[in-house]
N, C-alpha and C positions, 0 to 999 in steps of 0.2 A: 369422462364428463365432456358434453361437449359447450364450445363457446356460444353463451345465448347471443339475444339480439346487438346488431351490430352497432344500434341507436346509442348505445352508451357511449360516451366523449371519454379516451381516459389522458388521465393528467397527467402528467408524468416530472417530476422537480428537480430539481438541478441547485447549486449551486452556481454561483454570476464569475468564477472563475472560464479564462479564457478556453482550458483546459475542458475543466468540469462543461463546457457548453459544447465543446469538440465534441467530446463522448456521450451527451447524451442527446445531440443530433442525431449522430451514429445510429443510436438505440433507438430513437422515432422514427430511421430513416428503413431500418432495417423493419422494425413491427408493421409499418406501412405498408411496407414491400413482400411482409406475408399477408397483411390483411389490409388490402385497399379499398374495400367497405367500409371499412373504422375509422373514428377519428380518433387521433392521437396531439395533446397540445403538449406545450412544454411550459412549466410555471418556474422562474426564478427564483431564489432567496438566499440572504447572506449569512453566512452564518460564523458563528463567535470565531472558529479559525482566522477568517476574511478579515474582519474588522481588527482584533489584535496583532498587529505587525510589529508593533514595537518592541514584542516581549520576545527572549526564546520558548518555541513552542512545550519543551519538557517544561518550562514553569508555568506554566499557566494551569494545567495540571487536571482539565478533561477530558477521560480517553474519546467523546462524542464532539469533540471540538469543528468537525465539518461536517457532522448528522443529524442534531439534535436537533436546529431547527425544521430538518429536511421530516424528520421524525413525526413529528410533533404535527407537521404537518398533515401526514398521512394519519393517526390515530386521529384528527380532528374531519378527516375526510374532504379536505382541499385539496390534495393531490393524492394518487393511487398507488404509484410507485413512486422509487425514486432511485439515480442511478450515480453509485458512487464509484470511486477508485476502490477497489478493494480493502487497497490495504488502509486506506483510511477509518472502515468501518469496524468497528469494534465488535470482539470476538461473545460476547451477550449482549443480546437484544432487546429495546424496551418490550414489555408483555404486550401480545396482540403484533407485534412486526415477526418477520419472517425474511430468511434469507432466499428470495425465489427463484435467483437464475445466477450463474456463474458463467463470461462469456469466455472466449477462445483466448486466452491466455497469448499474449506479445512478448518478446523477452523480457527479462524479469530484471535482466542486471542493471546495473550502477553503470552510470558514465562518467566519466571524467572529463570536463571542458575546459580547456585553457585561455589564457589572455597570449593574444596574438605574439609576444616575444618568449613566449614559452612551447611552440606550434615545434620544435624540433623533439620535447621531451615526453614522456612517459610519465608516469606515473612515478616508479622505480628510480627513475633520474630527474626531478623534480630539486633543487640545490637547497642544501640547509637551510630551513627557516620560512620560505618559500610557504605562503597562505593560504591557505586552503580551507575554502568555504562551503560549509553544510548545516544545516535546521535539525538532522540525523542523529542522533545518539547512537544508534545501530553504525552507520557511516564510520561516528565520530571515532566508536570504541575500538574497529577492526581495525580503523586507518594508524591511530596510535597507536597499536600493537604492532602493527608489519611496518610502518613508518616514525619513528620516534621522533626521528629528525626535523618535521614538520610543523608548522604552526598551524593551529584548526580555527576558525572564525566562524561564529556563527551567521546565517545568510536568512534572512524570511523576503517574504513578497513572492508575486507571481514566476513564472519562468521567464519573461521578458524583463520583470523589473532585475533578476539575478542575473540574468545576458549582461543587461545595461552595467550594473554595478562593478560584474567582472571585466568588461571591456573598458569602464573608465579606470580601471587601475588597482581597483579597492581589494582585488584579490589575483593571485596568479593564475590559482585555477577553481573551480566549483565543482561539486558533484551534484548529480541529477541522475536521474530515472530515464535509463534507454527509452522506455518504452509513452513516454511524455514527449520528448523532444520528436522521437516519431511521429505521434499521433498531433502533433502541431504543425508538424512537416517540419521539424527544425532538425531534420538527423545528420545532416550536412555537420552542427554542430558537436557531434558524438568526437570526442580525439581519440579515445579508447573506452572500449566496451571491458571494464576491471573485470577478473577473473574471479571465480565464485571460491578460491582458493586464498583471495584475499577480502574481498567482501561480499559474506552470503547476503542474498537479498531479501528485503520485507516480504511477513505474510502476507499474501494474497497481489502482489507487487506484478502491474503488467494485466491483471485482469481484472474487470468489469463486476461488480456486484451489485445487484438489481433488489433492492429491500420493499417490500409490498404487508398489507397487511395478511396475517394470515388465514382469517376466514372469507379473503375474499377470494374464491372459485374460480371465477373469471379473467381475474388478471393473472393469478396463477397460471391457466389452462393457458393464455397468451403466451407467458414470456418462457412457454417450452421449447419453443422454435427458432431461441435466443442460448438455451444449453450446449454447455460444453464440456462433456462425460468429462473426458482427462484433466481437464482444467480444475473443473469442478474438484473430483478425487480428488488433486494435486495439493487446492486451497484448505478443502476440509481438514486434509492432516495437519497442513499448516497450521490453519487454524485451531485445532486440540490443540496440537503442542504450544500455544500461545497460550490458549487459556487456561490451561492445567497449569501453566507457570504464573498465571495472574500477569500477565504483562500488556500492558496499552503499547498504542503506538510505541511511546516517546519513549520506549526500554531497551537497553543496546540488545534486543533478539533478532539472529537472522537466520536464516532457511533455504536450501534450496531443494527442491523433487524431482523425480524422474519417473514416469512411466514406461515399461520393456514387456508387449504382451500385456499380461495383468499384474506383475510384480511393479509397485510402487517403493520407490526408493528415497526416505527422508533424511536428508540430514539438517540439523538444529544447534545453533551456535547461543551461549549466552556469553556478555565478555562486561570487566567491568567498564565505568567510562574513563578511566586514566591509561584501559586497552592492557593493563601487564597481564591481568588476569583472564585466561581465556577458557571455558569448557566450552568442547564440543564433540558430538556421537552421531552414526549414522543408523537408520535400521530401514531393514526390508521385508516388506510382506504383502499379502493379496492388496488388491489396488480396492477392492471390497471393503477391507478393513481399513479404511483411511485413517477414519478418527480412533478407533481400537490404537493405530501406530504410534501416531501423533501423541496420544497423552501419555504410551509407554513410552517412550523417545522422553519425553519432559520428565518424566519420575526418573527415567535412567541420568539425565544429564543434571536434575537437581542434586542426586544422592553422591554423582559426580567433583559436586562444589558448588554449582548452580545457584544451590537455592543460597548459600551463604552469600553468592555477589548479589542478589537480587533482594537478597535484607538490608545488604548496606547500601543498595542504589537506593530501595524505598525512604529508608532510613536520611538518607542528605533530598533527595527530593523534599518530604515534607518539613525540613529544618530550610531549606529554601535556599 
């Protein structure tokens, strides 16, 4: 198919995070720069994530918590795409959306950030008690299993407003998303990039997902030029094995992939959130069969014990 006339203005939505407006300049700056005929705007909106800060994010309890208005807006035909964090977007899409570009994947891992009298320590040497602040269930479940010793706090607000709060005192140290403090230019911040041997990282975590309607031809045909084969492959499996487990964000699941040639390599952690409880399995096959992997990896790792922590995580979620 080829792209019609170039008269069409397309929209493109964002979220009014500092973050969310990074990336999806990126993504207007990058569509421009293949097609400088076109015009590309970028439209704002808040959405329920944004405005509830006071809550932790697992209770509030919509897996669409940074989409829905973004959503909603596209099915209503006020903006055309719309460009999320990956792993924000939820692994079923309303009818009529479509997942239409996966970008070039930035490291995926976990950081750990300290408060300035902790700049000597690690992770591993971090002293009993010592607070340690995350929004992550994922984060929260691996860090309690390999660290017991630790105190975990929960942290909302922007990357800035979680800078500020760790540097006035309120915590020792934080966790964040390598690949955020990058893309803000805050990597100077990174103290340690955590090993994927202590926390596997969110689906789709590090890369770009571009949700568009799916009869519309056009923006499709656009945002091929924005595709990222490996990346892509990488998320998809991801993504099965999320969804075959029924898990939203806010569920301690974590993941990481490896592409070699065309062998993709998954492995998929469930843990409970007190962290004693851990299953986790790896599997290997064509990078073709991404989602084929992905959902066997989830059956394998349910029949494992899986799915028993994931009745009792549902099970105190909705008891609140």
């Amino acid at each position: 198919m080829t792209v019609s006339s170039p008269s069409r203005t397309i929209r493109i939505g964002s979220r009014k995070s500092q973050l969310a407006l990074v990336q999806t300049y990126w993504v207007q700056e990058q569509l421009q720069k293949h097609y400088p005929d076109r015009q590309f705007e970028v439209e704002t909106m808040s959405t329920q994530g944004d405005k509830i800060l006071d809550v932790a994010l697992a209770k509030i309890g919509d897996k669409g918590l940074f989409t829905k208005e973004l959503e909603v807006g596209m099915i209503d035909k006020q903006i055309d795409l719309a460009v999320h964090s990956l792993k924000d977007l939820p692994t079923k899409l309303p009818e009529g959306l479509i997942l239409g570009c996966v970008t070039e994947r930035v490291n995926p891992a976990d950081a750990l950030v300290v408060n300035e009298k902790h700049k000597d320590k690690q992770l591993e040497t971090l002293p009993e008690g010592a607070v340690v602040g995350t929004s992550s269930l994922r984060r929260l479940a691996q860090l309690r299993h390999h660290f017991p010793h630790l105190t975990f706090k929960d942290v909302r607000g922007n990357v800035n407003t979680r800078l500020s709060k760790l540097d006035a005192g309120e915590y020792d140290a934080i966790i964040l998303a390598v690949a955020g403090l990058q893309r803000l230019g805050m990597g100077d911040r990174i103290h340690q990039v955590i090993p994927s041997d202590i926390s596997l990282h969110a689906v789709g975590q590090g890369a770009l997902g571009i949700e568009c309607r799916a009869d519309d031809g056009e923006v499709l045909e656009v945002l091929k030029v924005l595709e990222h084969t490996q990346t892509r492959d990488r998320c998809y499996a991801e993504r099965a094995f999320l969804r075959e487990l029924e898990g939203g964000c806010q569920v301690p699941i974590g993941v990481n992939t490896k592409i070699e040639g065309d062998t993709l390599t998954l492995t998929g952690m469930v843990a409970s959130l007190d962290g004693k409880k851990l299953v986790k399995d790896t599997i290997s096959g064509k990078s073709s069969d991404a989602e084929q992997l992905g959902r066997e990896l989830a059956i394998r790792v349910r029949n494992a014990g899986a799915g028993e922590i994931l009745a009792e995580i549902f099970a105190q979620i909705e008891r609140g």
